[in-house]
C-alpha positions in Angstrom: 23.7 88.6 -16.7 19.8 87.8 -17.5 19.3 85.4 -20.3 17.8 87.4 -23.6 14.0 87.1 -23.6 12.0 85.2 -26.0 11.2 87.3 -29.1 7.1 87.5 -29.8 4.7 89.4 -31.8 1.4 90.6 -32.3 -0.4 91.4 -35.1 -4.1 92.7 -33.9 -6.1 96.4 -33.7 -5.0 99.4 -32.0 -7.7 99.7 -29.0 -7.0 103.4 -27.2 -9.0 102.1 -23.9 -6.0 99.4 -24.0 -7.7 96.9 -22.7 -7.6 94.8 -26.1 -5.9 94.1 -29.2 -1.9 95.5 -29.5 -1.9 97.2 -26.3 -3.3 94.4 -24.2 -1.0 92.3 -26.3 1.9 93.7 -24.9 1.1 94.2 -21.4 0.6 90.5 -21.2 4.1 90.1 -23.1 5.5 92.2 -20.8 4.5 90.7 -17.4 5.0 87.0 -19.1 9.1 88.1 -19.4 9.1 88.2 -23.3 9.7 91.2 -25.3 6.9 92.4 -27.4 6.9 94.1 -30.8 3.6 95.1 -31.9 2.1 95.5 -35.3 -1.6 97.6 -36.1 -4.0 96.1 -38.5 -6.6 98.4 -37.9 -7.5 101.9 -35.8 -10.5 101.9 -33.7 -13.0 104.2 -32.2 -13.7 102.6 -28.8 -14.1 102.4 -24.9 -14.2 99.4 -22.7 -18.1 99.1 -23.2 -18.4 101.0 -26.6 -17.6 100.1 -29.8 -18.0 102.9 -32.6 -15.9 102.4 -36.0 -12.9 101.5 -36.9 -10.6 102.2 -40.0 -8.5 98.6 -41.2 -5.4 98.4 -42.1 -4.0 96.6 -45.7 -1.9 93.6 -46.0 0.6 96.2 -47.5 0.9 98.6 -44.8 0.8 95.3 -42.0 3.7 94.1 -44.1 5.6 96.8 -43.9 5.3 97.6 -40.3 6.7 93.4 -39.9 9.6 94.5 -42.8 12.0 95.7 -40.3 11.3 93.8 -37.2 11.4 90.2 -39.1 14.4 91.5 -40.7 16.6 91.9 -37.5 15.1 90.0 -35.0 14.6 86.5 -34.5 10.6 86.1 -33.3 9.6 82.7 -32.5 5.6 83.1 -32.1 2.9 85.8 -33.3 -0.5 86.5 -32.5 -2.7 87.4 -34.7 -6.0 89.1 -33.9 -8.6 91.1 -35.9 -7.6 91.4 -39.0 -9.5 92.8 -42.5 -10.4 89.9 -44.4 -8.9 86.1 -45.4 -7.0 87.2 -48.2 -5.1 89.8 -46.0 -4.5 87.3 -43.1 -3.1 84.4 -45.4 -0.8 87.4 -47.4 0.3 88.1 -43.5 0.8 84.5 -43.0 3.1 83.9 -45.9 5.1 86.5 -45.2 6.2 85.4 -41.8 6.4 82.0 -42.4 8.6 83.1 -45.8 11.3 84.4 -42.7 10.5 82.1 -40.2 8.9 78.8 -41.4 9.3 77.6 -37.6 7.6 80.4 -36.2 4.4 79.2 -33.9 1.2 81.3 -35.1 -2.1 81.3 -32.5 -5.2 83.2 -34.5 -7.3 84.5 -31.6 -10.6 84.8 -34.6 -11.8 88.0 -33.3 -15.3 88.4 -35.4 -17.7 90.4 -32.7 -16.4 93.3 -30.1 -18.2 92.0 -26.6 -19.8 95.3 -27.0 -21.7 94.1 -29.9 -19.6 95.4 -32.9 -19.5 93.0 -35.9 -15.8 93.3 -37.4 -17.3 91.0 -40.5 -20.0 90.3 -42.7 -21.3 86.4 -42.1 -19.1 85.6 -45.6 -16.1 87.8 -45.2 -14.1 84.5 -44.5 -15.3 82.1 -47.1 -12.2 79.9 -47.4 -10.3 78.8 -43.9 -8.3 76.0 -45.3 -4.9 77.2 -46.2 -5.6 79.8 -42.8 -5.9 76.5 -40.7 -3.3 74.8 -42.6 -0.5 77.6 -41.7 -1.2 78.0 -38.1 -0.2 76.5 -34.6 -3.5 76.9 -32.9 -7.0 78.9 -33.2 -8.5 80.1 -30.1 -12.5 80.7 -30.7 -15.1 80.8 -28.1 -18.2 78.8 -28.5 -19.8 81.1 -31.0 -17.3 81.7 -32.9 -16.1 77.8 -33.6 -20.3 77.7 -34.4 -19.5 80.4 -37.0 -16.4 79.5 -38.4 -18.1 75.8 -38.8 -20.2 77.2 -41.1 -17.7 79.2 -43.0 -15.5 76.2 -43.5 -18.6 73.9 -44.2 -17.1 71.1 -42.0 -15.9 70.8 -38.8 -12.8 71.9 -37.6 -12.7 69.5 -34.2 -14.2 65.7 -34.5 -14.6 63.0 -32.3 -12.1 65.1 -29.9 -9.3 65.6 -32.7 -8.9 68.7 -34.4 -8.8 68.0 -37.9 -6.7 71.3 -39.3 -4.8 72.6 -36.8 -5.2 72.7 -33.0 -7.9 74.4 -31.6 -8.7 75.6 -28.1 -12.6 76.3 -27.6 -12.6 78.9 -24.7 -15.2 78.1 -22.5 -16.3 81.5 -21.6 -19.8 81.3 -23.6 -20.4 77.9 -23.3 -23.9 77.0 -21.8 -23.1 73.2 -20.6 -19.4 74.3 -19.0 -19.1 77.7 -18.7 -15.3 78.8 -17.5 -13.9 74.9 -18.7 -11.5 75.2 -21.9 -10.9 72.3 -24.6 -7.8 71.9 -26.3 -8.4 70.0 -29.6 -5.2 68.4 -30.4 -5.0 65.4 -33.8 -3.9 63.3 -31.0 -7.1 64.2 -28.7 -8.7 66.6 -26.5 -7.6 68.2 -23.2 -9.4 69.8 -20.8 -9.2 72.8 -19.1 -11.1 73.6 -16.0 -11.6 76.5 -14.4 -9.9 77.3 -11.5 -11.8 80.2 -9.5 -15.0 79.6 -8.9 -16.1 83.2 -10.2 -14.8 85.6 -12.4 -15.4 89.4 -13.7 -16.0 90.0 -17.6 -13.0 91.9 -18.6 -12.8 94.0 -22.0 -10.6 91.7 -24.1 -10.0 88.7 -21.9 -10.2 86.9 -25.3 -6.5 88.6 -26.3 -5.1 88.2 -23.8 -5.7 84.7 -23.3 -4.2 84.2 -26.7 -1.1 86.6 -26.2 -0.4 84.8 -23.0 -0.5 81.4 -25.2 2.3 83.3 -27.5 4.3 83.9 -24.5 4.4 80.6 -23.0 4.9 78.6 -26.0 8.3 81.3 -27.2 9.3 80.3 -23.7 9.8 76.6 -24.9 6.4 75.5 -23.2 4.2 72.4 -25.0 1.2 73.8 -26.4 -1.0 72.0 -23.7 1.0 73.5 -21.0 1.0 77.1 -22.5 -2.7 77.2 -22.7 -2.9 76.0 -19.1 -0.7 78.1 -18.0 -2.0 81.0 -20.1 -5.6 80.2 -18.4 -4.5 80.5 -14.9 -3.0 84.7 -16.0 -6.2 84.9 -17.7 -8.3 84.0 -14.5 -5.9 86.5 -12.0 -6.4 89.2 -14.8 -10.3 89.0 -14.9 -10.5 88.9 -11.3 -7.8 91.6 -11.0 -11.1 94.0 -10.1 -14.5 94.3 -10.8 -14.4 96.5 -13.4 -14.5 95.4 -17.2 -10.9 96.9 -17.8 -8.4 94.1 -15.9 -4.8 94.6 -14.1 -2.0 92.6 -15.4 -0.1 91.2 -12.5 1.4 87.7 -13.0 -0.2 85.2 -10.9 
């Protein structure tokens, strides 16, 4: 008989296009061969290329879609993606870790739709210490580390250490190496090359990069291994087709 999967979660938005957020989330669970609860922290009003609105979720009502689910099973990682504000995500936080103080936590910081939407005003997340401090890795692009920089007022990676937690600086925006990766470890930095040449923009490439790092680590993988190996599903996903929504197949 097949060993039990891993146990994994996801806390993020409910996209209907399904290419982002819980649904995505999933999909990438599933194909990565560990079994995927889900949890909404906000509705949206959106296509692949067209954000409209959305309607967000409280700490509350996250918390009491987790209730059951931490409650019976035993879930060794979580992603969390868009989310409504600091003081939700930390209440969030505590909970799990109040069940599961082992439990590995990647924060994909989801703060602008790649159709343009901005989930946050420029201070909505005015204190990222005790955030940093909880989680097993943060997964910004370039633009976002920029802006959560500024939020924190420091720097969050430093002469190639990460100084909070671990942070992996997705290279899909960066102008000097666009497609390379950096994991920021305290020990040092890793990095991450690309390895296609080319690849299509997918609607939420971002999530699924980070719900493929879930998988990998609940599978017993090293963080530095996870995001590599999370990289290379990313890279088969975005070049799935050439359309932005991507196929899951693993590679």
């Amino acid at each position: 008989m097949q060993s039990p999967r891993p146990y994994v979660l996801t806390i993020a938005g409910f996209d209907p296009s399904a290419g982002a957020g819980v649904l995505a989330d999933c999909k990438t669970f599933e194909q990565l061969e560990v079994y995927g609860f889900g949890v909404c922290t906000a509705l949206t009003v959106q296509t692949d290329d067209k954000f409209i609105k959305l309607h967000w979720l409280s700490a509350e009502q996250i918390i009491e879609q987790l209730q059951p689910l931490i409650g019976k099973f035993d879930i060794v990682a979580c992603k969390i993606g868009i989310i409504h504000s600091p003081e939700t995500l930390i209440e969030v936080i505590r909970f799990l870790k109040a069940h599961n103080p082992a439990i590995q936590i990647i924060w994909d910081p989801v703060l602008k739709a790649s159709a343009g939407y901005d989930f946050h005003s420029p201070d909505t997340f005015h204190s990222l210490e005790a955030i940093l401090a909880a989680v097993t890795l943060v997964t910004p692009n370039y633009n976002e580390l920029l802006q959560l920089q500024s939020i924190a007022n420091e720097s969050l990676v430093k002469d190639d250490r990460a100084l909070f937690c671990a942070v992996l600086l997705k290279g899909g925006h960066r102008a000097d190496s666009l497609g390379t990766d950096t994991l920021y470890e305290p020990a040092g930095s890793t990095v991450i090359s690309a390895g296609v040449a080319h690849a299509f923009p997918k609607h939420g490439s971002g999530c699924v990069l980070a719900a493929a790092i879930t998988a990998h680590l609940a599978k017993g993988e090293s963080l530095r291994e996870a995001c590599r190996l999370a990289k290379n599903y990313v890279e088969t996903f975005l070049n799935s087709n050439q359309s932005l929504l991507g196929y899951h197949t693993v590679c």
